[in-house]
C-alpha positions as CSV (number, residue, x, y, z in Angstrom):
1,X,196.1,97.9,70.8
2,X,193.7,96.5,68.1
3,X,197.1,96.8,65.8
4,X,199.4,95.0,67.7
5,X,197.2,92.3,68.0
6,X,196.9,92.1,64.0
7,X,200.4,92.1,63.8
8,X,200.8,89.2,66.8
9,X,197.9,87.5,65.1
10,X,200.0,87.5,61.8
11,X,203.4,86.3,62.8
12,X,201.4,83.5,64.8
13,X,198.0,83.3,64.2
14,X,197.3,79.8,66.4
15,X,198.5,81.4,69.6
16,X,195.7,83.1,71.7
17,X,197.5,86.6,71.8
18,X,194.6,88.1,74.6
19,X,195.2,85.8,76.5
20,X,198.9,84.5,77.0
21,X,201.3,85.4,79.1
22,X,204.1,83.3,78.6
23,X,204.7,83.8,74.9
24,X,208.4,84.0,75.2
25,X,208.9,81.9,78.6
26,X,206.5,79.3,76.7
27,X,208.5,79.3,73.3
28,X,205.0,80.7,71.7
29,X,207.1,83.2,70.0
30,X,210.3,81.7,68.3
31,X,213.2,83.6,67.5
32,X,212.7,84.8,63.9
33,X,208.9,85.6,64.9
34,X,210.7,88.0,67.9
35,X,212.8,89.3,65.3
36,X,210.2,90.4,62.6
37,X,207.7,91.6,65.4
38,X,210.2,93.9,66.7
39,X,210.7,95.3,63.0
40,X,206.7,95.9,62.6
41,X,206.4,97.4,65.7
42,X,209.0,100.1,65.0
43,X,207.5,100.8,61.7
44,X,204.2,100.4,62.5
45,X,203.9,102.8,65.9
46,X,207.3,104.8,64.7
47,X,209.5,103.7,67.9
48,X,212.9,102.6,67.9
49,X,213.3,99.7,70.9
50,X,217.0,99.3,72.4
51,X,218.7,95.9,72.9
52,X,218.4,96.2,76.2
53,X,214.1,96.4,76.2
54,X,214.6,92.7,74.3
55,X,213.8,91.1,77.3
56,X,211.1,88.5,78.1
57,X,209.8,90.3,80.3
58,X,208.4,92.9,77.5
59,X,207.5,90.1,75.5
60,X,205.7,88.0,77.4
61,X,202.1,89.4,76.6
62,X,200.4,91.4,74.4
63,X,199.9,93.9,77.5
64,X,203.7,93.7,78.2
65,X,204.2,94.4,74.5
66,X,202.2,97.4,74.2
67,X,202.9,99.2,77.6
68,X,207.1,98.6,76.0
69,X,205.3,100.7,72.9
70,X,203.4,103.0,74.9
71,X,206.6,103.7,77.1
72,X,209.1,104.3,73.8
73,X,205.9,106.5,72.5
74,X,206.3,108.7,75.4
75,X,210.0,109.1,75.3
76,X,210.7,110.1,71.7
């Protein structure tokens, strides 16, 4: 988990990553940040995440964000 916050903190470091829950309904991510997290996390925790797991709902929280990780872990 300690990882994915480094990577969250890098792409946007002002945004309180432990705490939000809204970081795509909230516009705390933008687009481009969305695009280049999803590219870390798949080289980072070796997963490959579908088009159809881009959903705010996977995105809105650190928590969200790892349990998607956790769950592509499991299934590879």
């Amino acid at each position: 988990m300690e990882a994915l916050y480094e990577i969250l903190e890098e792409l946007q470091p002002e945004v309180d990553f432990h705490t939000a829950t809204n970081l795509i309904d909230g516009h705390l991510l933008p687009s481009l940040s969305i695009i280049s997290l999803i590219a870390e996390l798949e080289d980072e925790f070796d997963i490959t995440i579908p088009a159809v797991e881009i959903v705010p709902a996977n995105f809105n929280s650190a928590d969200a964000i790892w349990a998607l990780v956790q769950r592509l872990q499991e299934e590879d």
